[in-house]
C-alpha positions as CSV (number, residue, x, y, z in Angstrom):
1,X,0.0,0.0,0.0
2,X,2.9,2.6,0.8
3,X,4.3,1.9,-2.4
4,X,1.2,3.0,-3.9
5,X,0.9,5.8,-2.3
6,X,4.6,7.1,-2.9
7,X,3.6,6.2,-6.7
8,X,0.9,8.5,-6.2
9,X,2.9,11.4,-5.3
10,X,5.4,11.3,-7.7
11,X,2.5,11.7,-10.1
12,X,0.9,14.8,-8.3
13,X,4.5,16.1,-8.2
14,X,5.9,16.0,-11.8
15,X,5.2,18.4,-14.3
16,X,2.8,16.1,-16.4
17,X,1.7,18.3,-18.7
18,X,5.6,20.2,-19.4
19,X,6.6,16.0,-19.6
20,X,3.5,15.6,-22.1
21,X,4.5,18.3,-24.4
22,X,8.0,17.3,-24.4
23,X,6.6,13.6,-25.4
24,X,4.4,15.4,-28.5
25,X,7.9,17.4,-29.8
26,X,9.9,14.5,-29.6
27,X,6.9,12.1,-31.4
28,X,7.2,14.9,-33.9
29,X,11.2,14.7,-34.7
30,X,11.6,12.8,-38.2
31,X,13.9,10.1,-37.7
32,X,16.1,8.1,-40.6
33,X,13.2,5.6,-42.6
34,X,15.7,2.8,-41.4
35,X,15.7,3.6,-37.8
36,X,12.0,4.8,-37.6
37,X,11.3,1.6,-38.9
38,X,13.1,-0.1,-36.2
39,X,11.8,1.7,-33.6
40,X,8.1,1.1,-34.9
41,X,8.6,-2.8,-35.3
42,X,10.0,-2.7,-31.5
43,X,7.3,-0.6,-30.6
44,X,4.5,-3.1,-32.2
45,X,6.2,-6.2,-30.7
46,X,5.8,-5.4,-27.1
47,X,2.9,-3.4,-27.1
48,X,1.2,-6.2,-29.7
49,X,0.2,-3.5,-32.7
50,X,-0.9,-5.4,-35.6
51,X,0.3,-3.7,-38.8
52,X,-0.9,-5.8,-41.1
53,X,-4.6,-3.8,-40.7
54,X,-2.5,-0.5,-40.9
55,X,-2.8,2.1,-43.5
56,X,0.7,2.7,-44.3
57,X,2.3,5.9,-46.4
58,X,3.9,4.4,-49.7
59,X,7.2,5.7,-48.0
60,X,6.5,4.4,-44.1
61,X,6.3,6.4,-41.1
62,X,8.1,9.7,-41.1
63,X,7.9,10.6,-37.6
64,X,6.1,8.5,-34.1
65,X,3.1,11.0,-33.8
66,X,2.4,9.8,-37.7
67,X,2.6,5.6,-36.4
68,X,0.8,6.4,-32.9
69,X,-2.1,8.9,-35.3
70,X,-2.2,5.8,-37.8
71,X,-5.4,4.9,-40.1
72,X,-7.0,1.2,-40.7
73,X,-7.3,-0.4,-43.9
74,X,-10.5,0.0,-45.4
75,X,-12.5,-3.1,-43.9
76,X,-10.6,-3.4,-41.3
77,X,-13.3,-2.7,-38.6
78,X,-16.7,-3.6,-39.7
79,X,-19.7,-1.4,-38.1
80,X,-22.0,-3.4,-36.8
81,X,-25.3,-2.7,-39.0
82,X,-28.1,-3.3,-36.6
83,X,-30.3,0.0,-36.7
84,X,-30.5,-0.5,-32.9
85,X,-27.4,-1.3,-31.7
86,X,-24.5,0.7,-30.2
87,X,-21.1,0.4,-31.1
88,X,-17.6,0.5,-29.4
89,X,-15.5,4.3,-30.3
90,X,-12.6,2.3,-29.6
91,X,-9.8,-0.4,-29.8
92,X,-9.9,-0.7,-26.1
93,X,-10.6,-2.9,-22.7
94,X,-13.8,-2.5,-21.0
95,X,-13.1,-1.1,-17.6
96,X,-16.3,-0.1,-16.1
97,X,-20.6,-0.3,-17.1
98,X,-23.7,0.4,-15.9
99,X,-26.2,2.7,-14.5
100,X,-25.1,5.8,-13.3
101,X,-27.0,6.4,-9.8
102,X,-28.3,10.2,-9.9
103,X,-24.9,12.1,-10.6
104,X,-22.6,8.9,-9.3
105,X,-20.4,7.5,-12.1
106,X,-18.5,4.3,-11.1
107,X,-14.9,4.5,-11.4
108,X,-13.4,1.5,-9.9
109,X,-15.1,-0.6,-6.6
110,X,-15.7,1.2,-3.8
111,X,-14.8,4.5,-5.9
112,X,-17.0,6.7,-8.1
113,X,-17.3,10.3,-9.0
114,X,-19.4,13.0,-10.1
115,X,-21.4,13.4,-13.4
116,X,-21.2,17.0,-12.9
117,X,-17.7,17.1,-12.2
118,X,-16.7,15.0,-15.1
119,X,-18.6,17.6,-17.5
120,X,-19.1,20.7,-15.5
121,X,-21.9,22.1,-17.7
122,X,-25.6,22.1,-17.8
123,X,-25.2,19.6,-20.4
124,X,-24.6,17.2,-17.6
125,X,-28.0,17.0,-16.4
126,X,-29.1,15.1,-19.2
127,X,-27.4,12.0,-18.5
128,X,-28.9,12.2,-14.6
129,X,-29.5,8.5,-14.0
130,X,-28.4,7.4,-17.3
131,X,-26.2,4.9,-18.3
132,X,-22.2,4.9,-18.9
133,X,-19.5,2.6,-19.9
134,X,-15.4,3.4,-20.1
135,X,-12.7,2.2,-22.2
136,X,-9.3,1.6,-22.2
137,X,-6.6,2.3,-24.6
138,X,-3.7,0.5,-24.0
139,X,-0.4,2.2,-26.0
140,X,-0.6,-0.8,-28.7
141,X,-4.1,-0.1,-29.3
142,X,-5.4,2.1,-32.3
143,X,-6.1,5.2,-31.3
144,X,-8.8,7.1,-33.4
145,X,-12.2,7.4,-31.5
146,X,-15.1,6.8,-33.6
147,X,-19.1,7.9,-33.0
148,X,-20.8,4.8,-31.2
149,X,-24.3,6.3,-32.6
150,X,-25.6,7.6,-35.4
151,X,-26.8,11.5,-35.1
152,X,-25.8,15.2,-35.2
153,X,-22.8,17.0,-33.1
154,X,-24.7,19.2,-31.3
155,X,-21.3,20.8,-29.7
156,X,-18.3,20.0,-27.6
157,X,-16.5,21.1,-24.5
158,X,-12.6,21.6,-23.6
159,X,-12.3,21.3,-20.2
160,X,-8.5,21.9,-19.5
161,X,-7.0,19.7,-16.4
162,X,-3.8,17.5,-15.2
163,X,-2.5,14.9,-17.0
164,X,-2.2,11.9,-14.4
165,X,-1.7,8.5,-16.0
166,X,-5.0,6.3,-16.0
167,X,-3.4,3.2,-15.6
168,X,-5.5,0.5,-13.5
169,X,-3.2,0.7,-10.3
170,X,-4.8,4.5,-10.1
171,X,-7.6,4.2,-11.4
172,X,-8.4,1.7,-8.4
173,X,-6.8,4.5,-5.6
174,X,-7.3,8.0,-7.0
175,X,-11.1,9.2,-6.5
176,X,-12.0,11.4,-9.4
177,X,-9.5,10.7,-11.7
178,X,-11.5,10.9,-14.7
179,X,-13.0,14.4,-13.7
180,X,-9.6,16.2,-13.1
181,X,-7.5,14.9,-15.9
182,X,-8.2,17.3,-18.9
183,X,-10.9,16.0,-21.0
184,X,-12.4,16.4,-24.8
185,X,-15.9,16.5,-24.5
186,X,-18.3,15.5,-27.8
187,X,-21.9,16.1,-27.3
188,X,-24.6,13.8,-30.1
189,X,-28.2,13.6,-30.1
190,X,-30.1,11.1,-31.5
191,X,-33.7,10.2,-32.2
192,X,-33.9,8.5,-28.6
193,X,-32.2,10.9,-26.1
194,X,-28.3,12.6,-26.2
195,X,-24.9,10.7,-25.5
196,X,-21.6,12.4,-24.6
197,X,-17.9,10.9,-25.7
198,X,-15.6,12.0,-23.0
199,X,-12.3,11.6,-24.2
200,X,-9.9,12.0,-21.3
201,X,-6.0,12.9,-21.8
202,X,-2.8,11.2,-19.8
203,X,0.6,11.8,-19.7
204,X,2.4,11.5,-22.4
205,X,-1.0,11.8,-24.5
206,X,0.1,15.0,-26.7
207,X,-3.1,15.9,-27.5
208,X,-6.7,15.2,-28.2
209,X,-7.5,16.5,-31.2
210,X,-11.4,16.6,-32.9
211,X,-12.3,15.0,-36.6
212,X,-15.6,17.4,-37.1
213,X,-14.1,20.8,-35.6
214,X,-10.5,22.1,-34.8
215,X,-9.7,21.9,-30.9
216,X,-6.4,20.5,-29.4
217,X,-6.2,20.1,-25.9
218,X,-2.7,20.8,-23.6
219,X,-1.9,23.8,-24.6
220,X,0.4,26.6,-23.5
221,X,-2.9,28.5,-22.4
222,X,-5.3,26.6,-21.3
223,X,-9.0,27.5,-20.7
224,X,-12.2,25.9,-20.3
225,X,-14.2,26.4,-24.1
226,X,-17.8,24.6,-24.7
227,X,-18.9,25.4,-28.1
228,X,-22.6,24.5,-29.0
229,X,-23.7,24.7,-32.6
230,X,-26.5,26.5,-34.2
231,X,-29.3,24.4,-35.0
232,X,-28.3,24.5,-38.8
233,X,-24.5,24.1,-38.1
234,X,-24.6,20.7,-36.4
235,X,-22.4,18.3,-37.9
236,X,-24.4,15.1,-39.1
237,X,-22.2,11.6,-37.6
238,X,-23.2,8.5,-38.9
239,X,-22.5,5.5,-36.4
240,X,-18.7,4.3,-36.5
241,X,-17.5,7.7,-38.1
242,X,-14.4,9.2,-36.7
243,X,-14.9,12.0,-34.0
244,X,-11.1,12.2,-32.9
245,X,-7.7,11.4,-32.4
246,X,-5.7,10.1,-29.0
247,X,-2.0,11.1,-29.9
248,X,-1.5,7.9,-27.9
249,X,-3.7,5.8,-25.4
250,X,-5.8,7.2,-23.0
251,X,-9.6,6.7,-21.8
252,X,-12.9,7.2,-23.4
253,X,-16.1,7.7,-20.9
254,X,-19.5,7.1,-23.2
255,X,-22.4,8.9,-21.2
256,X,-25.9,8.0,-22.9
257,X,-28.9,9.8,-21.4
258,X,-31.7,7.9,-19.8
259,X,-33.4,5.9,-22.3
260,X,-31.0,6.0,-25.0
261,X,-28.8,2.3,-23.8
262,X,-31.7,0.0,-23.6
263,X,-29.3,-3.0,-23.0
264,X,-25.7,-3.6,-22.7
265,X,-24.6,-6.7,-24.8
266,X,-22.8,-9.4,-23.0
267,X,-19.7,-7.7,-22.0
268,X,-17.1,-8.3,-19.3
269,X,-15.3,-6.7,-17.6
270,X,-11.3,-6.5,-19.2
271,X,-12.8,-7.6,-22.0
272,X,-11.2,-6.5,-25.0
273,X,-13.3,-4.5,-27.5
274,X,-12.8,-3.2,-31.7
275,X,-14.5,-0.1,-33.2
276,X,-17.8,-1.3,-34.9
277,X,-18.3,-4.4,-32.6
278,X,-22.0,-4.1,-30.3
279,X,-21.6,-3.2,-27.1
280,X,-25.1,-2.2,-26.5
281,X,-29.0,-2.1,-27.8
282,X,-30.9,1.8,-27.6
């Protein structure tokens, strides 16, 4: 337990979001094709990337940002084409599911947190009593988020924060986690109720970046920016189209309002999960 606890004040003590920018420069540097290459098979080898479903430039990877930000293969992830069913936004390991009790979200056992925390907006309100589910990205996992509904963008919300690592050991130990690292916030309404895609940053994660709208998060100058679209401006998302980008693994929370998640599918926890597969029934 104390070695826990020191781990847990090393993290409050570093500089994680001076380390994380460092990490993004450095995944930026363009390195020799020979020793890029190197680097990338060492990489996929003990973090278990597949590369074969990769979509590769005709002259490889020119920098890590470009490997980490990488595309699939057309067909590589099929979207499940149930008109009913809800989809994973992620390569990823289910974590955590269920009901979330009033404005309790559970985080780990014995520790949850606050809806309103997590999205500190009156949007929150909507997913009072609602359901949620969160997923993993592990470093070897691709790491574009895609919509798991079908339905328009009604807005999103940048809510600057730390950047402690949301690895399981504290995860299990750190109450709130979720609701003070930064977070990426996407907001989607569809014909049975609204669902939020909170995408939460880590260290070493560079930045968040959106697919639908231009907003980065850990920046110099940081500040808290919800944006929600004019009735004629909302961008239209059809289930399993990309809404952003991890520059390497982090955590997505999926809220959906009461309503909306009739069923979740037979899932496990740990479980792992691909972009596309059913993870629920609305």
């Amino acid at each position: 337990m104390g070695n826990y606890r020191f781990k847990i004040l090393m993290f409050k003590i570093l500089p994680k979001g001076f380390i994380s920018r460092i990490f993004g420069y450095i995944a930026l540097i363009r390195l020799p094709q020979k020793l890029m290459n190197k680097v990338i098979a060492w990489y996929s080898g003990k973090y278990g990337v597949n590369l074969n479903e990769a979509e590769i430039p005709p002259s490889g990877f020119k920098n890590l940002n470009m490997f980490f930000t990488r595309k699939l293969k057309d067909g590589a992830r099929k979207i499940d084409d149930d008109k009913k069913s809800i989809v994973a936004a992620t390569d990823s390991r289910v974590d955590e599911f269920g009901d979330i009790n009033e404005d309790s979200i559970l985080q780990a056992k014995g520790i949850d947190y606050s809806l309103h925390e997590l999205i500190p907006s009156k949007e929150a309100k909507k997913f009072i009593n609602g359901k949620f589910i969160t997923l993993y990205l592990s470093p070897g996992d691709y790491h574009r988020i895609h919509s798991p509904v079908a339905g328009e963008i009604t807005g999103f919300f940048n809510i600057p924060g730390k950047l402690y690592t949301v690895q399981e050991f504290l995860v299990k130990r750190f109450k709130g986690l979720f609701a003070v690292n930064e977070r990426l916030v996407t907001y989607i309404k569809t014909d049975k109720g609204a669902v939020a895609v909170c995408k939460i940053g880590a260290i070493n994660v560079g930045k968040i970046t959106l697919s639908y709208d231009y907003s980065v998060t850990n920046k110099f100058f940081r500040k808290k920016n919800e944006h929600i679209y004019a009735p004629d401006k909302m961008p239209h998302i059809n289930k399993g189209d990309e809404l952003g980008i991890f520059n390497l693994g982090s955590t997505v929370i999926i809220l959906f309002e009461k309503g909306v998640m009739k069923k979740f599918a037979d899932l496990k926890k740990g479980e792992k999960v691909k972009v596309g597969e059913k993870i629920g029934t609305s």
